[in-house]
DRENZA-830976 format. One record per residue (C-alpha): residue number from 1; residue in one letter; x, y, z. Coordinates in nm, 2 decimals, m for minus. Each point is the difference from the previous one (the first is absolute). Last residue first. Layout:
N
PT  nr rest     px     py     pz
PT NUM    a      X      Y      Z
...
! end
This chain:
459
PT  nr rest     px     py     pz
PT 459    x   6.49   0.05   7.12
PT 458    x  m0.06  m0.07   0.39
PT 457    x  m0.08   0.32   0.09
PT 456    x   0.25   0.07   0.22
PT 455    x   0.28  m0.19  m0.24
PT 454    x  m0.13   0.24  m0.29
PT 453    x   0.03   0.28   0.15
PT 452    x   0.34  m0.03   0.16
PT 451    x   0.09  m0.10  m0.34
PT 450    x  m0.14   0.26  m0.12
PT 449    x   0.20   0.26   0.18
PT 448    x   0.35  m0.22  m0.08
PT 447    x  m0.09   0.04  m0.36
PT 446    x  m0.04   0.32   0.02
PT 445    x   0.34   0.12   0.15
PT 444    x   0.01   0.01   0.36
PT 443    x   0.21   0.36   0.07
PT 442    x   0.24   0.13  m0.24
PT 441    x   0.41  m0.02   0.02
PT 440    x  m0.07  m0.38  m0.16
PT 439    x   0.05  m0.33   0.17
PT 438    x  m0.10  m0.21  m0.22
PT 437    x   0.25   0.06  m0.30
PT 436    x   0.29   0.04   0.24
PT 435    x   0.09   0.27   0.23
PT 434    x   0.26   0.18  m0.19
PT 433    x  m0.22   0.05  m0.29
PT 432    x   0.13   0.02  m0.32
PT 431    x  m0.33   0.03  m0.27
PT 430    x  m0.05  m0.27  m0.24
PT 429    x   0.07   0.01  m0.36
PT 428    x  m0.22   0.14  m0.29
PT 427    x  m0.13  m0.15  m0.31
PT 426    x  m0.33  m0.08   0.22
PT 425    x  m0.04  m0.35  m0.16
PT 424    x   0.37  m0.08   0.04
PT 423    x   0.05   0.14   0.35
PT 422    x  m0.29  m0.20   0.09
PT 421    x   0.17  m0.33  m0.18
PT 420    x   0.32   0.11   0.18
PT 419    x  m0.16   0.05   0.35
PT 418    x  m0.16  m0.38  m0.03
PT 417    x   0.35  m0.14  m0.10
PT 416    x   0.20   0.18   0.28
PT 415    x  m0.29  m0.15   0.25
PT 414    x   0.04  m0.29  m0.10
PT 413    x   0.36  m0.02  m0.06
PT 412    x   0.02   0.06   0.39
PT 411    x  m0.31   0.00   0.19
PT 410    x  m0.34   0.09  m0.05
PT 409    x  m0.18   0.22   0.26
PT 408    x   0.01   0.37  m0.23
PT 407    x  m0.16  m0.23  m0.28
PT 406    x  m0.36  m0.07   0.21
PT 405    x  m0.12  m0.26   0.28
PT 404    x  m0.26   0.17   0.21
PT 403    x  m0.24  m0.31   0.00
PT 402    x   0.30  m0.21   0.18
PT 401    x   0.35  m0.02  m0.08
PT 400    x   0.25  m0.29   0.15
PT 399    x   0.21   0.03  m0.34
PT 398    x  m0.17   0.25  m0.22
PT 397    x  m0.06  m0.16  m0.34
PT 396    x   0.02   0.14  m0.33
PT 395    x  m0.18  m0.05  m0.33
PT 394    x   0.09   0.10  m0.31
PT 393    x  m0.16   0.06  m0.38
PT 392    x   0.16   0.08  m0.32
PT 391    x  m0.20  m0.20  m0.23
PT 390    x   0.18  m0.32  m0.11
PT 389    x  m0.28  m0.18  m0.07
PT 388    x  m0.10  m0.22   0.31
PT 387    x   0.02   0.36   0.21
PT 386    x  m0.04   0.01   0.36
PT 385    x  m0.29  m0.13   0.22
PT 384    x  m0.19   0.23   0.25
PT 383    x   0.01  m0.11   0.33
PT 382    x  m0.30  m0.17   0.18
PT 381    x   0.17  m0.21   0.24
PT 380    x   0.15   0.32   0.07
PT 379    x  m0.25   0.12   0.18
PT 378    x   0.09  m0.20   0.33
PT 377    x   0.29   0.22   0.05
PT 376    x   0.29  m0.18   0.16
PT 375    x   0.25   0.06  m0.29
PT 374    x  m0.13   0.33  m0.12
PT 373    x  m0.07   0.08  m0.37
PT 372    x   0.05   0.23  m0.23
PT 371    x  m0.07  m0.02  m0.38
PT 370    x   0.13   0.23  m0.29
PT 369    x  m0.10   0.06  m0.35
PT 368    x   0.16   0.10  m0.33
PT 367    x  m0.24  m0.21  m0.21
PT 366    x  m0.28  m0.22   0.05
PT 365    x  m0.11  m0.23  m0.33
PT 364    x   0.03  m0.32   0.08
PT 363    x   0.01  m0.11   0.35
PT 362    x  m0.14   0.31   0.20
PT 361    x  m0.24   0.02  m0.28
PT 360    x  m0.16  m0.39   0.07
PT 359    x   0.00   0.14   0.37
PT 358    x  m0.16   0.32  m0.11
PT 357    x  m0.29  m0.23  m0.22
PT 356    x  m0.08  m0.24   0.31
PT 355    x  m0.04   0.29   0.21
PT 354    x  m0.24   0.11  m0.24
PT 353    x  m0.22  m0.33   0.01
PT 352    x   0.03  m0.02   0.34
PT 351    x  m0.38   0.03   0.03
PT 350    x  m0.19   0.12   0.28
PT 349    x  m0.36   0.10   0.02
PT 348    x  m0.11   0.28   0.29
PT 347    x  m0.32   0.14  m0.01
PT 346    x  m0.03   0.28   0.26
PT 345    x  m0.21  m0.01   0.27
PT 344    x   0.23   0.09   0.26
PT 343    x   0.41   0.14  m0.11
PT 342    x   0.21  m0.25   0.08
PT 341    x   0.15  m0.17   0.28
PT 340    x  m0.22  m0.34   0.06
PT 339    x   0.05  m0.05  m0.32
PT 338    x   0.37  m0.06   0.08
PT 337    x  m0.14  m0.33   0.14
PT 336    x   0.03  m0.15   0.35
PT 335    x  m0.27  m0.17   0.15
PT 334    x  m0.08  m0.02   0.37
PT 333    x   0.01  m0.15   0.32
PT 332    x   0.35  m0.25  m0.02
PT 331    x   0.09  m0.15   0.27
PT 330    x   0.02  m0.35  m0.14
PT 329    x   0.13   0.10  m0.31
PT 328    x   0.30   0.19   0.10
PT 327    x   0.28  m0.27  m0.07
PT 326    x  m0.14  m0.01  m0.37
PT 325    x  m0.03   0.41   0.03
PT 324    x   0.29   0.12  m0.27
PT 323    x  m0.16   0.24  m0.19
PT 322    x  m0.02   0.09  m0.41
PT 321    x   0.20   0.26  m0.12
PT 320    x  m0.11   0.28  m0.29
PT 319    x  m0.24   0.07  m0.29
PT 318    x   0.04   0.27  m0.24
PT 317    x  m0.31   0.02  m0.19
PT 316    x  m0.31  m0.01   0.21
PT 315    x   0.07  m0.05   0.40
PT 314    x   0.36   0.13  m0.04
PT 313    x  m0.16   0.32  m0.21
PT 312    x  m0.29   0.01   0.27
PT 311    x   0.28  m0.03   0.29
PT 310    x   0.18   0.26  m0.12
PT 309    x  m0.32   0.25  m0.02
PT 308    x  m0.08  m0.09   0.36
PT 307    x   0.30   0.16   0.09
PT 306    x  m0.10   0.34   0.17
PT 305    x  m0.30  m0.28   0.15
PT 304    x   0.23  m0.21   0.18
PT 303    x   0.15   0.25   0.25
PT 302    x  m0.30   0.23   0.12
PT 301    x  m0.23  m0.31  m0.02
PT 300    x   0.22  m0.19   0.21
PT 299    x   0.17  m0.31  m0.14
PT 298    x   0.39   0.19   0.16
PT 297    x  m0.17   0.02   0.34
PT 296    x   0.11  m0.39  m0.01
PT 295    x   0.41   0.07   0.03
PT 294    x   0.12  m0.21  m0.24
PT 293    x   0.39  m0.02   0.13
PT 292    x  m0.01   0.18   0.31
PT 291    x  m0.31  m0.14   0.09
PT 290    x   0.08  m0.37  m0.07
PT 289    x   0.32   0.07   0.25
PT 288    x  m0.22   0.21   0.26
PT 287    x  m0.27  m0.33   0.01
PT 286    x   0.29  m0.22   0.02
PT 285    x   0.22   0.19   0.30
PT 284    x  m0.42  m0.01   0.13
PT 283    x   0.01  m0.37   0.01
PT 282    x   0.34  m0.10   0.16
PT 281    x  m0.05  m0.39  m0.03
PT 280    x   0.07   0.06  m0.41
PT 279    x   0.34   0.15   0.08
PT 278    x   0.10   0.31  m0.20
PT 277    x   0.13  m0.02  m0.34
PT 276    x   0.35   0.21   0.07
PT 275    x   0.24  m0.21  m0.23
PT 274    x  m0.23   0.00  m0.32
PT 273    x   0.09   0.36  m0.02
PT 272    x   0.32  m0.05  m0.14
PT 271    x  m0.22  m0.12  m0.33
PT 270    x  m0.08   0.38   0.01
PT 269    x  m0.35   0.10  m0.05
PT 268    x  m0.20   0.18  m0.21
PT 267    x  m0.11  m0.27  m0.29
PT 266    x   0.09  m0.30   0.27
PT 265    x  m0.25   0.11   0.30
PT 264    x  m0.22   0.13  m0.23
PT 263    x  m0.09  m0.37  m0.18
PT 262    x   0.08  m0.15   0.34
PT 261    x  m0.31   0.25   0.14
PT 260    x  m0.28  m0.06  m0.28
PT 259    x  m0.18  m0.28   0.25
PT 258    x   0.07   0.22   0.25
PT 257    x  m0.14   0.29  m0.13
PT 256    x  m0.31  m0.17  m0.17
PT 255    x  m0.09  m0.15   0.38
PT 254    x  m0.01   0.32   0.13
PT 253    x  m0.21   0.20  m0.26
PT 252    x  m0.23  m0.28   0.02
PT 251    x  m0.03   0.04   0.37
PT 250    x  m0.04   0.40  m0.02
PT 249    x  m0.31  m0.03  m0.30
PT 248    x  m0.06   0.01  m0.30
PT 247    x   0.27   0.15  m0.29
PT 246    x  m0.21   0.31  m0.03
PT 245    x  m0.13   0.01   0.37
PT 244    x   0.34  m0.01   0.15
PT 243    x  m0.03   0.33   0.25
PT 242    x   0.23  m0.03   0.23
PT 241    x   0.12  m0.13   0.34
PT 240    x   0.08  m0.41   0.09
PT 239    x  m0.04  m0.03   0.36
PT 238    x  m0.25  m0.27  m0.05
PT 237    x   0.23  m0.15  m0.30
PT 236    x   0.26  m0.10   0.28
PT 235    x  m0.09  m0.26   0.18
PT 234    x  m0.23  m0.19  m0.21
PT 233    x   0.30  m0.02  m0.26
PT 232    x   0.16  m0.27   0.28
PT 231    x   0.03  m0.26  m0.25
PT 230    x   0.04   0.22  m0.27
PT 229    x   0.31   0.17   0.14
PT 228    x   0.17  m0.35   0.09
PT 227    x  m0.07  m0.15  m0.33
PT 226    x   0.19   0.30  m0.20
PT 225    x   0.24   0.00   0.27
PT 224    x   0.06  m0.38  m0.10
PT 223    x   0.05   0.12  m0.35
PT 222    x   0.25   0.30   0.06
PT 221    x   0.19  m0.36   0.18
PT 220    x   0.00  m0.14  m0.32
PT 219    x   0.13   0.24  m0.24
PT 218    x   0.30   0.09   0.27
PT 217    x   0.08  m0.35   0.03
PT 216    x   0.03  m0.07  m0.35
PT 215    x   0.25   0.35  m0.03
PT 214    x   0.32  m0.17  m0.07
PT 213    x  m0.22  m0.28  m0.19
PT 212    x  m0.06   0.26  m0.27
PT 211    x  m0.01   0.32   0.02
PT 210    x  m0.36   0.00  m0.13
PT 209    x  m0.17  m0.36  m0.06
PT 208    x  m0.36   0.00   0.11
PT 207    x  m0.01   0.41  m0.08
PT 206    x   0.10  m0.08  m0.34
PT 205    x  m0.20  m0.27  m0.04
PT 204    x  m0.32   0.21   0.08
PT 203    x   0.09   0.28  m0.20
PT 202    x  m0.05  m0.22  m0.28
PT 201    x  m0.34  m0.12   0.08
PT 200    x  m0.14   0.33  m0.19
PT 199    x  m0.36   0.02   0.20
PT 198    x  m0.10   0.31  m0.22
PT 197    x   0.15  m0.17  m0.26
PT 196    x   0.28   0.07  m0.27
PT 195    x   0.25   0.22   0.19
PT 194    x   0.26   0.24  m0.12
PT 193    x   0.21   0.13   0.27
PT 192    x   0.22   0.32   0.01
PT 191    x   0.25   0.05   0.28
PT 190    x   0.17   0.26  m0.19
PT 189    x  m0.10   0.08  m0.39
PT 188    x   0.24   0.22  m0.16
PT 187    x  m0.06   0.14  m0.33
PT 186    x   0.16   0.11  m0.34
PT 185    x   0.00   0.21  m0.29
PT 184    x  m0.37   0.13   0.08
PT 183    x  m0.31   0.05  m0.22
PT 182    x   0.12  m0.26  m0.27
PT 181    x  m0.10  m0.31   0.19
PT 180    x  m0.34   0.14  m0.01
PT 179    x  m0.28  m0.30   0.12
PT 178    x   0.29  m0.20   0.22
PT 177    x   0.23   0.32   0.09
PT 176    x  m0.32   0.08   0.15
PT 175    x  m0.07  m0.28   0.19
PT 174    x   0.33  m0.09   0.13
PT 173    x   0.00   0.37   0.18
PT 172    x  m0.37  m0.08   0.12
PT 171    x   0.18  m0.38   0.14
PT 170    x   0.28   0.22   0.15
PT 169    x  m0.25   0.26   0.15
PT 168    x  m0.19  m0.33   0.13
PT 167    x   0.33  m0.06   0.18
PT 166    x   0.26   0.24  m0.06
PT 165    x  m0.01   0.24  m0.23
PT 164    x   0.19   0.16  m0.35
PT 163    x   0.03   0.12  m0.29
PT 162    x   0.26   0.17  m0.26
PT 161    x  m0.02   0.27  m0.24
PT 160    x   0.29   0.14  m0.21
PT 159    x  m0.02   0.38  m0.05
PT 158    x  m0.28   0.20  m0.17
PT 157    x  m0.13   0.15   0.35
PT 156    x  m0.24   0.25  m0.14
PT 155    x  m0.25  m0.16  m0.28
PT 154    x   0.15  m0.31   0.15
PT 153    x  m0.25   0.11   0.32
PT 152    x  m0.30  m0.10  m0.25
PT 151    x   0.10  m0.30  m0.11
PT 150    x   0.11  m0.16   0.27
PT 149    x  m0.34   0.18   0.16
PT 148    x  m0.19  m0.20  m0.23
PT 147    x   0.17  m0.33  m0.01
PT 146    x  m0.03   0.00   0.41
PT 145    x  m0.37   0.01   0.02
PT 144    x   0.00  m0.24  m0.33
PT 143    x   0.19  m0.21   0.18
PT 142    x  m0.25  m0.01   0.33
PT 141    x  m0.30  m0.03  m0.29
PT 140    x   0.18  m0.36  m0.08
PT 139    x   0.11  m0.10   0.34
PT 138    x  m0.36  m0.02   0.08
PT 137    x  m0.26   0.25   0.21
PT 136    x  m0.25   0.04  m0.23
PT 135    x  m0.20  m0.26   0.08
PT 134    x  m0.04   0.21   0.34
PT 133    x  m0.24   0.28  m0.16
PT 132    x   0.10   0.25   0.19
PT 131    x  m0.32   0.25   0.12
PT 130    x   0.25   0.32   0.00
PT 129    x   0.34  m0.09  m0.11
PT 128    x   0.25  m0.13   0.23
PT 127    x   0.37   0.16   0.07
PT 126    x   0.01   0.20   0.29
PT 125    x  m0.01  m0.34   0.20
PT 124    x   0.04  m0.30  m0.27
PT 123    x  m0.21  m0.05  m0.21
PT 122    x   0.29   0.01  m0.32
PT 121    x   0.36   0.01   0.15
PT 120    x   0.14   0.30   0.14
PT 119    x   0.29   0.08  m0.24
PT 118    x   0.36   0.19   0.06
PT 117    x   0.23   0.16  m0.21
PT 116    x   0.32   0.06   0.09
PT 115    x   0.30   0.14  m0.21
PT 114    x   0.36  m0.15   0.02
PT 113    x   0.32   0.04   0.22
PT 112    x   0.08  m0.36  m0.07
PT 111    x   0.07  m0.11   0.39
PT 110    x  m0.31   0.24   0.11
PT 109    x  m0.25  m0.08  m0.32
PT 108    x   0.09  m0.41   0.06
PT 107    x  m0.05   0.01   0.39
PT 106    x  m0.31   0.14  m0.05
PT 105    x  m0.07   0.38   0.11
PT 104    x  m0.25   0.11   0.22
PT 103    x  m0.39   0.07   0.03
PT 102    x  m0.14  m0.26   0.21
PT 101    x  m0.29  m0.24  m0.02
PT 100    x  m0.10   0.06  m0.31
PT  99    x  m0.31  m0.23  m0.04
PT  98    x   0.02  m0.38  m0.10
PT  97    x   0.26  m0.12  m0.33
PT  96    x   0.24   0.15   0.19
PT  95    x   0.11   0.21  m0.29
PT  94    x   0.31   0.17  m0.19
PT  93    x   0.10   0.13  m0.30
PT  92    x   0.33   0.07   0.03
PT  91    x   0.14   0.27  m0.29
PT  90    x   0.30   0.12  m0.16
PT  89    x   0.17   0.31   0.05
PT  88    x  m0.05   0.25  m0.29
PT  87    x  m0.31   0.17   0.18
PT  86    x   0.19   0.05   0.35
PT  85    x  m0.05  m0.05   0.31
PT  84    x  m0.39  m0.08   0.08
PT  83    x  m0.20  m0.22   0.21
PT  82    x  m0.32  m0.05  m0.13
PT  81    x  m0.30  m0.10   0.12
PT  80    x  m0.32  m0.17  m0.12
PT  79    x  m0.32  m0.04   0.13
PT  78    x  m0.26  m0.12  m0.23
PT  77    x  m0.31   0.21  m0.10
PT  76    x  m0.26  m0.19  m0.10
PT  75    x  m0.24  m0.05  m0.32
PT  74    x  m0.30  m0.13  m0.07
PT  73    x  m0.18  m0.11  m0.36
PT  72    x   0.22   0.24  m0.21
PT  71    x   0.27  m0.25  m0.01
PT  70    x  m0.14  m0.26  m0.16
PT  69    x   0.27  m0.29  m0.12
PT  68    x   0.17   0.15   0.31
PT  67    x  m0.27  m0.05   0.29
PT  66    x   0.04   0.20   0.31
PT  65    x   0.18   0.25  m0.16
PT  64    x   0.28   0.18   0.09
PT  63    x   0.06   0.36   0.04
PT  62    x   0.31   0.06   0.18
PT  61    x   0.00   0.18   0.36
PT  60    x   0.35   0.16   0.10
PT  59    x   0.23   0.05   0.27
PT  58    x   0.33   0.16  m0.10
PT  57    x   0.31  m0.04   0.23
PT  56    x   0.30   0.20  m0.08
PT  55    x   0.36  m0.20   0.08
PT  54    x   0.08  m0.22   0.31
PT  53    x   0.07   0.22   0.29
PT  52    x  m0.37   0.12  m0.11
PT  51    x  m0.21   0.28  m0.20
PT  50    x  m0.31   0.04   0.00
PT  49    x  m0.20  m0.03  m0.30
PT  48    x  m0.40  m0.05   0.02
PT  47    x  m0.33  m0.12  m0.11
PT  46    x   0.13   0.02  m0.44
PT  45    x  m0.28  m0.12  m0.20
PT  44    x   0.06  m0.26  m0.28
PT  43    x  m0.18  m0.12  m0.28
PT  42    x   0.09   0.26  m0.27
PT  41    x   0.38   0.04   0.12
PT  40    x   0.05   0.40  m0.04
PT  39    x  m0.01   0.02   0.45
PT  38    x   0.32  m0.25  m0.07
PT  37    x   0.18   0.25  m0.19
PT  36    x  m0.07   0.27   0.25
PT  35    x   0.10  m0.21   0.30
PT  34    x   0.31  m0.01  m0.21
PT  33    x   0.08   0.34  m0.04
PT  32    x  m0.04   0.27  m0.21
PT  31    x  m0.26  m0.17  m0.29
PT  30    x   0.07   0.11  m0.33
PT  29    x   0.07  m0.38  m0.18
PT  28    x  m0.24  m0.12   0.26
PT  27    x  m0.26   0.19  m0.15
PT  26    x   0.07  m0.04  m0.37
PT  25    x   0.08  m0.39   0.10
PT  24    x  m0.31  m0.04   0.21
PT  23    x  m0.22   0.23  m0.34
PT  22    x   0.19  m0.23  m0.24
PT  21    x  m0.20  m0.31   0.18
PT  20    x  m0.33   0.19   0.04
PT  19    x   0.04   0.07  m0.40
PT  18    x   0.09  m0.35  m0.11
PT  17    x  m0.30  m0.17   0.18
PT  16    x  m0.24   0.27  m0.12
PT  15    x   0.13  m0.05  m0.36
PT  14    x  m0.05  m0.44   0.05
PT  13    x  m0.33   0.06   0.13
PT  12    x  m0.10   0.25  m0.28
PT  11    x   0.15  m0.24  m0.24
PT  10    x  m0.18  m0.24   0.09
PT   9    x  m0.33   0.14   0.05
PT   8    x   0.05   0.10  m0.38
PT   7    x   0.06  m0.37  m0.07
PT   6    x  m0.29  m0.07   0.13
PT   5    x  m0.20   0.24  m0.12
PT   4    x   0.08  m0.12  m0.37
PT   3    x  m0.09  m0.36   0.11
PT   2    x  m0.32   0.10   0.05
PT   1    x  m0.04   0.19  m0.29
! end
């Protein structure tokens, strides 16, 4: 008997199942107009459609749950928009791995003339469900996020799909081509690391050794304005403004920014740069040069807690750099952990067991992927390895780039090679722009707005 109503459950499940789905396509089959179709998509609500220079711009909420293995438990609505020309044009899907910090067009969905969809990660801003449970914030339940509205959005958008970020939204990309490889025909990771500690010495070497010896100097005298800063820190944390409760307390915030400066100074910066280090006798010049480059209202409570959710999944799955501070330990106040920067009395246990498992992907079994790196950019110590196994897989480097490296800044067959893989995944060619591929007749593109996002926050 028992077994009876079990399959009868079954079947029920499996006949409401098939009905809602051939009630989307019924609905989007009839619908007038694209808002229309997406107002038939079960787990999505449409906010708004204006339109723009760039095509029509839908906001939307998709139902996502906090937990996928239970999804009635808690759910959340997570901000998604969409950025639409034309259903039988492929599609970018798109994230920053943080919030949306601009609605605009990737360099990719301008140069290919393509859809845009893009994705506020998981507890982040508009995106958080109500009482989170943090353990649930994890690559795995961020690729089920963006399995289910792949899914979904195909349902309307039936062309090739590619994706795409920069920084963590190049790791997120990485991610979900890494649990469904068959959601997307190909993806482009810029500036993506992939660390295996919270302390990952790596990043260390890297910043002990970048440019070489043409740039020794440079690396060494950003070290003796790290000494010269701390030595006189007494003079300057007084005037300090800002609330830094959350992170504890104005002189810790100080010493963390210039102990984290070099790292910032080479992600964002220009090895030209190294040229106008101001004199260590001239003590305010090096107060206004650390500020300029990690500026110490940035470990307020306004600024630090919108990303406190990044630093929980650095703190608990996806690690990141260690610091250099062997020349700082006699002035040294305070400890410096990224559990310093998460969210307050929540457990956090790391493991780079996962990590361990994309990396061991990345070699064997990744397919049809592409890596971006900058030159000068301290996260590339972590880059993503290519294919052992003959997998298609690339990796491009931007000659002198920094944290903002992407395929519009190669050079030569680089560049050519990078637009022809694209090309190949989109089945479509480039657009003819008289301007050049980054320099397009619209205003800052998206990546260029986070970007600017990231490097004032630090990210």
């Amino acid at each position: 008997m028992l077994l009876k109503s079990l399959i009868l459950f079954t079947l029920t499940f499996t006949g409401l199942i098939s009905f809602a789905a051939s009630n989307e396509e019924a609905c989007i089959a009839n619908a007038k107009n694209i808002v229309n179709k997406i107002e038939c998509l079960e787990k999505v609500s449409v906010v708004s459609a204006t339109m723009s220079a760039e095509g029509l711009v839908i906001e939307t909420k998709f139902e996502q749950p906090m937990d996928h293995a239970n999804p009635g438990i808690n759910t959340f609505g997570q901000r998604v928009v969409i950025i639409h020309r034309d259903e039988n044009e492929p599609m970018l899907l798109q994230t920053s791995g943080y919030s949306i910090f601009g609605v605009r067009l990737a360099h990719i969905a301008r140069i290919f003339q393509t859809n845009q969809i893009q994705v506020e990660h998981r507890y982040f801003e508009e995106s958080i469900p109500k009482n989170p449970d943090w353990s649930f914030l994890n690559i795995k339940e961020s690729a089920d996020d963006f399995h289910n509205i792949t899914v979904a959005f195909k349902k309307i958008y039936p062309k090739p799909w590619i994706n795409t970020g920069a920084s963590k939204g190049g790791m997120t990309s990485v991610y979900h081509r890494y649990f469904y490889p068959n959601d997307l025909v190909g993806t482009v990771a810029d500036v993506a690391p992939l660390s295996f500690s919270t302390s990952d010495q790596r990043y260390n070497t890297f910043l002990e050794n970048v440019g070489s010896t043409k740039y020794e100097k440079c690396r060494s005298d950003l070290k003796e304005l790290q000494i010269t800063m701390l030595k006189n820190a007494k003079k300057f944390v007084p005037n300090i403004s800002g609330n830094y409760d959350f992170v504890g307390s104005a002189a810790l915030a100080f010493e963390h920014s210039i102990i984290e400066a070099p790292f910032y100074f080479w992600q964002y910066g220009k090895p030209s740069e190294c040229g106008n280090l101001p004199s260590k006798n001239n003590l305010y010049d090096v107060y206004n040069f650390f500020q300029e480059i990690a500026d110490v209202s940035g470990y307020t409570n306004e600024e630090i807690i919108p990303f406190m959710a990044y630093f929980y999944q650095s703190a608990t799955q996806l690690g990141g750099p260690g610091n250099i501070t062997a020349h700082l330990e006699e002035l040294r106040q305070f400890e410096f952990s990224v559990n310093q920067y998460t969210p307050k009395d929540v457990a956090l246990n790391y493991s780079n067991s996962d990590m361990r498992k994309v990396r061991d992907w990345a070699l064997n079994n990744a397919d049809e992927v592409m890596y971006i790196y900058g030159e000068f950019d301290p996260w590339t110590a972590g880059e993503f390895p290519v294919s052992t196994s003959g997998k298609n897989t690339y990796k491009f480097y931007v000659p002198a780039g920094n944290h903002g490296a992407n395929f519009t800044q190669l050079i030569g067959k680089d560049k050519s090679n990078a637009m022809s893989i694209i090309s190949k995944w989109l089945g479509k060619t480039a657009r003819k722009s008289s301007k050049g591929l980054s320099d397009e007749v619209f205003s800052k593109s998206l990546d260029q707005i986070e970007f600017s996002v990231r490097k004032k926050n630090r990210l």
